[in-house]
Biopython code that builds the backbone (N, CA, C, O; Angstrom):
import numpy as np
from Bio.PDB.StructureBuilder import StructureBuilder

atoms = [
    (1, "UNK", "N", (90.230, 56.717, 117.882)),
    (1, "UNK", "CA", (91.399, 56.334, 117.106)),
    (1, "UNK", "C", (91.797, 57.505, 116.215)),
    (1, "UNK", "O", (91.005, 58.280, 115.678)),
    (2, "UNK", "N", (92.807, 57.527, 116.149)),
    (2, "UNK", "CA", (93.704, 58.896, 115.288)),
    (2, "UNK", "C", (93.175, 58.610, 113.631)),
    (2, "UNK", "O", (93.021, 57.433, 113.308)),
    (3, "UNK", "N", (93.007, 59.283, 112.993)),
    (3, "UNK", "CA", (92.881, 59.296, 111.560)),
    (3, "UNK", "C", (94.646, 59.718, 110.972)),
    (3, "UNK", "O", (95.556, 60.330, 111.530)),
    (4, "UNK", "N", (94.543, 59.064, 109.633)),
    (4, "UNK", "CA", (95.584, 59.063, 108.415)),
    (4, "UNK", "C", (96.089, 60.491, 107.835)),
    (4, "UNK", "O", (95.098, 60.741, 107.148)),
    (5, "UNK", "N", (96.855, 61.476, 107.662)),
    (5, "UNK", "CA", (96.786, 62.806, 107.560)),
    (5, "UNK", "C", (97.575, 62.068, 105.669)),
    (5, "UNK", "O", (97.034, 62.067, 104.563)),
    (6, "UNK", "N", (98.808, 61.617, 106.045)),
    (6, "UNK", "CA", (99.760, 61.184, 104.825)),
    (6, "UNK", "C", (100.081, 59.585, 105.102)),
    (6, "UNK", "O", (99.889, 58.864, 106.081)),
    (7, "UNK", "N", (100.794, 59.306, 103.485)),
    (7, "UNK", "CA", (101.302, 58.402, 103.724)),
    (7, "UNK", "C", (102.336, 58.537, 102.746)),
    (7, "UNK", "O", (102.261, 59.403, 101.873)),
    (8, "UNK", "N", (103.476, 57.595, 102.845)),
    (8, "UNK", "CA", (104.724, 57.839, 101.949)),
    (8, "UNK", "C", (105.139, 56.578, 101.916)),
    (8, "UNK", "O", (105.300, 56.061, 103.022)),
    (9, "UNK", "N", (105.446, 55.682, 100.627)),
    (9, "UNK", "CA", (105.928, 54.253, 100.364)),
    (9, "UNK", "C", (107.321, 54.822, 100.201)),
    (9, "UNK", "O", (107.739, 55.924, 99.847)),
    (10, "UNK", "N", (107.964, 53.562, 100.626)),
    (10, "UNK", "CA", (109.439, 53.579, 100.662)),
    (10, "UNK", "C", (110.134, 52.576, 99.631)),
    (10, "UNK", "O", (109.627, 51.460, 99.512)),
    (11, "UNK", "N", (111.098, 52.854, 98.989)),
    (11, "UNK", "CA", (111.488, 51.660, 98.405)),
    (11, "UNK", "C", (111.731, 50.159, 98.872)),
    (11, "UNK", "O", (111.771, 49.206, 98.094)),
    (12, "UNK", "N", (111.922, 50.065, 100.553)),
    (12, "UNK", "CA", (112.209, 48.897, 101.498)),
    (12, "UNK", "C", (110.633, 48.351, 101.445)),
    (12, "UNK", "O", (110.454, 47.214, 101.883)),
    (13, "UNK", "N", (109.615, 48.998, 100.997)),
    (13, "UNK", "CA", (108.273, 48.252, 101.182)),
    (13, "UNK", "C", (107.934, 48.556, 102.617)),
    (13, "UNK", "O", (107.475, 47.609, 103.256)),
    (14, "UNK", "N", (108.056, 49.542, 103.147)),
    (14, "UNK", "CA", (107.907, 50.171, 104.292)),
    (14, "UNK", "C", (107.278, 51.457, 103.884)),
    (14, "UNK", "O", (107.711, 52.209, 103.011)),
    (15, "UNK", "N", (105.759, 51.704, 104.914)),
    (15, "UNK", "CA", (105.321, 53.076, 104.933)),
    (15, "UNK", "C", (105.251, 53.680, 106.256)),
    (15, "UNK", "O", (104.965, 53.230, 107.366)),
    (16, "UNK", "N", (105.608, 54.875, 105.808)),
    (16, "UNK", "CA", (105.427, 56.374, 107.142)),
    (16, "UNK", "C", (104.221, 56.609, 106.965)),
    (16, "UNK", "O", (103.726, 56.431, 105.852)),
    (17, "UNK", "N", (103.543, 57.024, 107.935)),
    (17, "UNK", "CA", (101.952, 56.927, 107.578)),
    (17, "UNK", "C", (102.128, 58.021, 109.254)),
    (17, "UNK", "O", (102.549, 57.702, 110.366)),
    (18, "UNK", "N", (101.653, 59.173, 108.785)),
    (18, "UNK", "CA", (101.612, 60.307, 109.730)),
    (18, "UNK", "C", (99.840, 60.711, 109.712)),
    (18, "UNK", "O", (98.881, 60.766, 108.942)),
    (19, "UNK", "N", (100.171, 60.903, 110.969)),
    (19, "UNK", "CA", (98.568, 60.414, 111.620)),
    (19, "UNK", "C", (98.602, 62.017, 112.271)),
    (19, "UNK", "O", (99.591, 62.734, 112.423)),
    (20, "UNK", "N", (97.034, 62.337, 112.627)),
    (20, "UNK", "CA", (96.602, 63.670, 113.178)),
    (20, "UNK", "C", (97.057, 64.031, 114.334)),
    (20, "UNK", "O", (97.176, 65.213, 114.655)),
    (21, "UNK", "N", (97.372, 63.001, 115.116)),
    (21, "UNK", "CA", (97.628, 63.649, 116.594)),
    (21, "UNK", "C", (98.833, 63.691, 117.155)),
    (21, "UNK", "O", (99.161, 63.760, 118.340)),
    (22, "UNK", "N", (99.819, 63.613, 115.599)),
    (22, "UNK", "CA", (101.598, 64.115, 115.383)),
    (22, "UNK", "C", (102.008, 62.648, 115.549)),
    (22, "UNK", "O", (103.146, 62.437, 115.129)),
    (23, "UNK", "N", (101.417, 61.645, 116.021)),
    (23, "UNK", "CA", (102.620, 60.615, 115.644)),
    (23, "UNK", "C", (102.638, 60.006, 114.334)),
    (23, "UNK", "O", (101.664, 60.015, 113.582)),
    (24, "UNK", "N", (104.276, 59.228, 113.942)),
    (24, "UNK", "CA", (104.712, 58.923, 112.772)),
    (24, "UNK", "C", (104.471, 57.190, 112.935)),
    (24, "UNK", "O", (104.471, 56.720, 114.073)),
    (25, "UNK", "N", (104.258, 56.234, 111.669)),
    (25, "UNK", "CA", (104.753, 54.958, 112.319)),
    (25, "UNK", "C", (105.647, 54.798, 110.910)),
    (25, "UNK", "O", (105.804, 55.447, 109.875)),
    (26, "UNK", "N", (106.089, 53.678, 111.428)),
    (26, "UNK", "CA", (106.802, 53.216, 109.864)),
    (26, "UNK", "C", (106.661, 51.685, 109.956)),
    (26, "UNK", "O", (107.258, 50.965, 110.758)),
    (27, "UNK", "N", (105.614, 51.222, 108.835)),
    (27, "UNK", "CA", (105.385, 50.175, 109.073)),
    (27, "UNK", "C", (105.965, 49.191, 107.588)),
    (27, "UNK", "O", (105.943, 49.530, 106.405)),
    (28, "UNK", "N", (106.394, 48.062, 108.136)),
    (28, "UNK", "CA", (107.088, 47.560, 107.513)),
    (28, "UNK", "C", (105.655, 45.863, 106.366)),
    (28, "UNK", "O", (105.074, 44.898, 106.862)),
    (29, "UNK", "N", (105.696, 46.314, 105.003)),
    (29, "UNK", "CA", (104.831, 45.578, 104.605)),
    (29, "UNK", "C", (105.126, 44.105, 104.256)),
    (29, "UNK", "O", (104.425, 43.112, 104.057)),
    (30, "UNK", "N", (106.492, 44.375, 104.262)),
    (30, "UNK", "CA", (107.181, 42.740, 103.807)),
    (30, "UNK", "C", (106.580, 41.683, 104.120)),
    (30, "UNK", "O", (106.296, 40.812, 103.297)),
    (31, "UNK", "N", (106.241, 41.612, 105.670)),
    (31, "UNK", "CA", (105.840, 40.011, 105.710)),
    (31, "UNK", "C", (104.626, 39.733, 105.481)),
    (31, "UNK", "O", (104.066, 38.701, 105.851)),
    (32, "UNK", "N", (103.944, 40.962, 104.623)),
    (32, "UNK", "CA", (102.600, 40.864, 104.168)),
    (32, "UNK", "C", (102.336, 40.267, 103.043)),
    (32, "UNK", "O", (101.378, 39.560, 102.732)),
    (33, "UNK", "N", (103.302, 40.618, 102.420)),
    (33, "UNK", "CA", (103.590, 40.566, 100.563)),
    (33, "UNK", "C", (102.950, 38.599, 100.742)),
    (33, "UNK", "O", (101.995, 38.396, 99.992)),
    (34, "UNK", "N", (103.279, 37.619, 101.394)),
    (34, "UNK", "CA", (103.299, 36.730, 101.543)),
    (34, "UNK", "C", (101.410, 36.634, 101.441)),
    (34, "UNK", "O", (101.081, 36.374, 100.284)),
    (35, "UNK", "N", (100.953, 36.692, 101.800)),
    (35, "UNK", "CA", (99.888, 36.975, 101.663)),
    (35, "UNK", "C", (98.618, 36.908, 100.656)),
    (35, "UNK", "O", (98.743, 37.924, 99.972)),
    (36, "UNK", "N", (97.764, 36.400, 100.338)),
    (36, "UNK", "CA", (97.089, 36.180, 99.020)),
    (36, "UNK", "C", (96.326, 37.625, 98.804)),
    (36, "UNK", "O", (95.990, 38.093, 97.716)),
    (37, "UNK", "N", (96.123, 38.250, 100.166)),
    (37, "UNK", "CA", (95.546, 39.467, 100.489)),
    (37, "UNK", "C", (96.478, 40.916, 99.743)),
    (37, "UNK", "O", (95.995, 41.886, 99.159)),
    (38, "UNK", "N", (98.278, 40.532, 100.097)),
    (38, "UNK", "CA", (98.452, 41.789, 99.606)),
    (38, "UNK", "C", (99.780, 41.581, 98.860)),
    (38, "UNK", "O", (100.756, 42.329, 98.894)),
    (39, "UNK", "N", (99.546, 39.625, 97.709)),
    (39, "UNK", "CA", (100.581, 39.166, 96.799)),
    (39, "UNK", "C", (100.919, 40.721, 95.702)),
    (39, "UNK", "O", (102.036, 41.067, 95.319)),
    (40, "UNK", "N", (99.943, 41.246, 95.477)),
    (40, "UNK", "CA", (99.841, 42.156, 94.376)),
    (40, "UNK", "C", (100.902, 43.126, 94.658)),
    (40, "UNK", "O", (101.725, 43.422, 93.791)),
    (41, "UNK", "N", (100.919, 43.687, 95.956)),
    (41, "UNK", "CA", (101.913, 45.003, 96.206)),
    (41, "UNK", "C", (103.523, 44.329, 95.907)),
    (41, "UNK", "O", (104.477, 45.094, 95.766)),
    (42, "UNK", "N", (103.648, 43.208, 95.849)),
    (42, "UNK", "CA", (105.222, 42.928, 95.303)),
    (42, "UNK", "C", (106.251, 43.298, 94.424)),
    (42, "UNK", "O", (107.428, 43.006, 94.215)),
    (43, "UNK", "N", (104.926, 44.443, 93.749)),
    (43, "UNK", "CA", (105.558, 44.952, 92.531)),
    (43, "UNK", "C", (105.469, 46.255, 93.355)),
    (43, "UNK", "O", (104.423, 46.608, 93.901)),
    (44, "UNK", "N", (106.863, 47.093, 93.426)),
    (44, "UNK", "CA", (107.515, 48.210, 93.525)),
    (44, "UNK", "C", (106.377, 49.347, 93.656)),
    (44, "UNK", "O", (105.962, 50.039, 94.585)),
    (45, "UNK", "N", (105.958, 49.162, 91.798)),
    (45, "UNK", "CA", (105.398, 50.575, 91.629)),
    (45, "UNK", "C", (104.151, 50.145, 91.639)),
    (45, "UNK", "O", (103.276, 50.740, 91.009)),
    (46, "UNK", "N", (103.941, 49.190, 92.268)),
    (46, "UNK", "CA", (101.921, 48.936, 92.529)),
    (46, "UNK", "C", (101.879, 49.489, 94.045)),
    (46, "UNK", "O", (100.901, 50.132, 94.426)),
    (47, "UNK", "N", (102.802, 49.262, 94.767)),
    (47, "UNK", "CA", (103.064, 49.402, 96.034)),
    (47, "UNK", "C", (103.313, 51.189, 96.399)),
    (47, "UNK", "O", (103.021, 51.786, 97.436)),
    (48, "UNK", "N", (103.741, 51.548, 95.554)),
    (48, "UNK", "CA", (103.874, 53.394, 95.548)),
    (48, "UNK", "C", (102.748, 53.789, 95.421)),
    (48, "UNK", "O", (102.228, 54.794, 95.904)),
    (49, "UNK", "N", (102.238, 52.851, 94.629)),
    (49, "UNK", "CA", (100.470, 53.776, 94.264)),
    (49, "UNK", "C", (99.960, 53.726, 95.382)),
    (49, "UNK", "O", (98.767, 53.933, 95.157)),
    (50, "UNK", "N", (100.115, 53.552, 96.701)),
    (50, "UNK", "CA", (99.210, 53.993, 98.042)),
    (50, "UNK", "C", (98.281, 55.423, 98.036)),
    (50, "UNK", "O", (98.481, 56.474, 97.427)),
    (51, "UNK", "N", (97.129, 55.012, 99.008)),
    (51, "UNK", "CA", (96.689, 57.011, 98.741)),
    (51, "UNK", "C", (95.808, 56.281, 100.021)),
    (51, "UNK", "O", (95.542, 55.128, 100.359)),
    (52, "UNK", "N", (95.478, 57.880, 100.600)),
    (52, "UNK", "CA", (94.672, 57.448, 102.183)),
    (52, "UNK", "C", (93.250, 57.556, 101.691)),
    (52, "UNK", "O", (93.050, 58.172, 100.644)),
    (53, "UNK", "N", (92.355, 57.074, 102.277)),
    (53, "UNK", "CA", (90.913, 56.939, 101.799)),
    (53, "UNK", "C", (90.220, 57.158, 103.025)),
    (53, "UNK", "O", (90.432, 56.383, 103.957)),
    (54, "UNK", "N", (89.132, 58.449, 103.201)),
    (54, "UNK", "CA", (88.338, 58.773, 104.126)),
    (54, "UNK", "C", (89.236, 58.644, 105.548)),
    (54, "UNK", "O", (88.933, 57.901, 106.482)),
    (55, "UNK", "N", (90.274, 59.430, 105.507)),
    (55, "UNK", "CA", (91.586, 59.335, 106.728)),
    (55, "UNK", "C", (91.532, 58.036, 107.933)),
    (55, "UNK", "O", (91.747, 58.195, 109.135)),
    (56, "UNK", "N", (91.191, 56.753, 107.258)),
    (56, "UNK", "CA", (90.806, 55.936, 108.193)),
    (56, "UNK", "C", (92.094, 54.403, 107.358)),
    (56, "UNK", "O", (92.992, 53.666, 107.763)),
    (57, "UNK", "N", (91.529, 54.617, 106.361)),
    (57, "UNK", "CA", (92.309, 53.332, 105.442)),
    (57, "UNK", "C", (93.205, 53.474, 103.977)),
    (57, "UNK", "O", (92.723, 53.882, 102.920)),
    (58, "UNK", "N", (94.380, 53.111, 104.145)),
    (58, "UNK", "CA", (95.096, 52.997, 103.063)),
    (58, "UNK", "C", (94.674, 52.156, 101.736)),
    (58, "UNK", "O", (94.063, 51.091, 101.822)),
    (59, "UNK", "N", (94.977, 52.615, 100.771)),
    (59, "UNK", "CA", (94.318, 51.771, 99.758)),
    (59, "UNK", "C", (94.947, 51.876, 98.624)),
    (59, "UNK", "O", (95.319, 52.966, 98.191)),
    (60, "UNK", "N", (95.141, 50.732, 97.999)),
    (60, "UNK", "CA", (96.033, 50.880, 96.897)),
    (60, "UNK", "C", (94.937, 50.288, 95.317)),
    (60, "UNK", "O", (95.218, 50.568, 94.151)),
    (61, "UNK", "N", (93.550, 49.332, 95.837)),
    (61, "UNK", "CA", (92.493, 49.793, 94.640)),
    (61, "UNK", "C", (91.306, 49.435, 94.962)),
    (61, "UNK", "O", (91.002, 50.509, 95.481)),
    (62, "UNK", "N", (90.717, 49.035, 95.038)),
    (62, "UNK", "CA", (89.342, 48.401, 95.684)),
    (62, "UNK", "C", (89.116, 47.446, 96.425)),
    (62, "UNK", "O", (88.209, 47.351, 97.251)),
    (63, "UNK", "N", (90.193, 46.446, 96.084)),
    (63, "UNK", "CA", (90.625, 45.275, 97.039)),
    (63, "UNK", "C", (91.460, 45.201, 97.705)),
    (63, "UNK", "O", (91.245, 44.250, 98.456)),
    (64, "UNK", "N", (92.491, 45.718, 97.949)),
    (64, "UNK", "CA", (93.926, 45.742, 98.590)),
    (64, "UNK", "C", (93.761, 47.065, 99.733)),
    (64, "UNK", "O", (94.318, 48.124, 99.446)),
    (65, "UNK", "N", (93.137, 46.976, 100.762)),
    (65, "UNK", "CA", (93.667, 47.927, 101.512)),
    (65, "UNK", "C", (93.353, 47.367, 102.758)),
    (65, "UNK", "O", (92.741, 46.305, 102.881)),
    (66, "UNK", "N", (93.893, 48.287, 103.994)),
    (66, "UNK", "CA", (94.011, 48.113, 105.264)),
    (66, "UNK", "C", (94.200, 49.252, 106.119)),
    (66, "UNK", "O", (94.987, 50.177, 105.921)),
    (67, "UNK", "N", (93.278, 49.082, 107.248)),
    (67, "UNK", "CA", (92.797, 49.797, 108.069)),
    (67, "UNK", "C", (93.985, 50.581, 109.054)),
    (67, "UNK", "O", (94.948, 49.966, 109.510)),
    (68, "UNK", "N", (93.741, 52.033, 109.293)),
    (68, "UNK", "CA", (94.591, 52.272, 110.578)),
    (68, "UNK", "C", (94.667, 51.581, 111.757)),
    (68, "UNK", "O", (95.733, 51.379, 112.338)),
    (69, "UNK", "N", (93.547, 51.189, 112.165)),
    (69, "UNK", "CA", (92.943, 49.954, 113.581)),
    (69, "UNK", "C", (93.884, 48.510, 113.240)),
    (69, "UNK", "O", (94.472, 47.813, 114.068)),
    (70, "UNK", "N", (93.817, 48.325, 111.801)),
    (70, "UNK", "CA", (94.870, 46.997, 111.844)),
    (70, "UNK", "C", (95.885, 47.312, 111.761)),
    (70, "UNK", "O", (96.657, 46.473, 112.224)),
    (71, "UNK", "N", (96.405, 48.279, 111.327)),
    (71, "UNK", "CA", (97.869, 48.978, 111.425)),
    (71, "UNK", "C", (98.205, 48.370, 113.037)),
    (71, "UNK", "O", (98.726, 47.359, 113.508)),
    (72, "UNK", "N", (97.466, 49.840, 113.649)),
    (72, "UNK", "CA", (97.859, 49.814, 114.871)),
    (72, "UNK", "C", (97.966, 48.137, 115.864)),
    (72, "UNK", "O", (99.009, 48.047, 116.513)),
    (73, "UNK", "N", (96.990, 46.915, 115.983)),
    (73, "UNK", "CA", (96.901, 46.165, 116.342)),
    (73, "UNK", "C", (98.010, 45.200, 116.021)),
    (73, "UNK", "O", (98.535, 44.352, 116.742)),
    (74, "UNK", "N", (98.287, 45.590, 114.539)),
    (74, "UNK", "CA", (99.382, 44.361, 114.088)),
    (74, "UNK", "C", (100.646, 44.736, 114.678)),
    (74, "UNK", "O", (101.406, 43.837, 115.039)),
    (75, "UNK", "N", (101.058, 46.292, 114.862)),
    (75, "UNK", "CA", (102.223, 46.721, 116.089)),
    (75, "UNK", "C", (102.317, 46.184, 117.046)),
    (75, "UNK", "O", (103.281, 45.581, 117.517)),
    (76, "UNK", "N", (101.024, 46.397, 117.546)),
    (76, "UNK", "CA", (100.983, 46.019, 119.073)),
    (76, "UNK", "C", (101.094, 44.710, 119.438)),
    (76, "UNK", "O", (101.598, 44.534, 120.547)),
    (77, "UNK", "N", (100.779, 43.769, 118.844)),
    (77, "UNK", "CA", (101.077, 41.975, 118.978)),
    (77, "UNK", "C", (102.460, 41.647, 119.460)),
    (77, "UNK", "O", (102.803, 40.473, 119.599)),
]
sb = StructureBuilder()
sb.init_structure("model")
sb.init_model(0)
sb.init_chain("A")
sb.init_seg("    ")
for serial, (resi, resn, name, xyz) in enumerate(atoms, 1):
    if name == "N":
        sb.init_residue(resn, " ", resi, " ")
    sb.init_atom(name, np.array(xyz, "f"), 0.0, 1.0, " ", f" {name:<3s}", serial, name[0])
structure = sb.get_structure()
């Protein structure tokens, strides 16, 4: 599986998340927000605070993050 190089929050609650082996995704977090898992990112600038962790998982603090592998899987559905 490709590792995390960047990531960039968008104001739409959508991230570009550019991965090592040149592809881009842009994944859209909205219908997550719903979520008890990721109610917290609803706020704008909690949601900017993203940062990549060990190029595998996004993370916004100790509890709130998610994997490139679920990235990718939740696309693919």
């Amino acid at each position: 599986m490709s590792n995390i190089v960047s990531v960039k929050p968008n104001d739409d609650y959508t991230l570009l998340i550019e991965l090592d082996n040149r592809h881009k995704i842009i994944y859209d977090m909205r219908p997550r927000l719903q979520a008890a898992r990721f109610c917290g990112l609803a706020d704008l600038n909690r949601f900017k605070e993203v940062k990549v962790e060990h190029e595998k998982t996004l993370v916004w603090d100790n509890l709130c993050q998610i994997t490139i592998d679920e990235i990718i899987n939740m696309i693919e559905r």
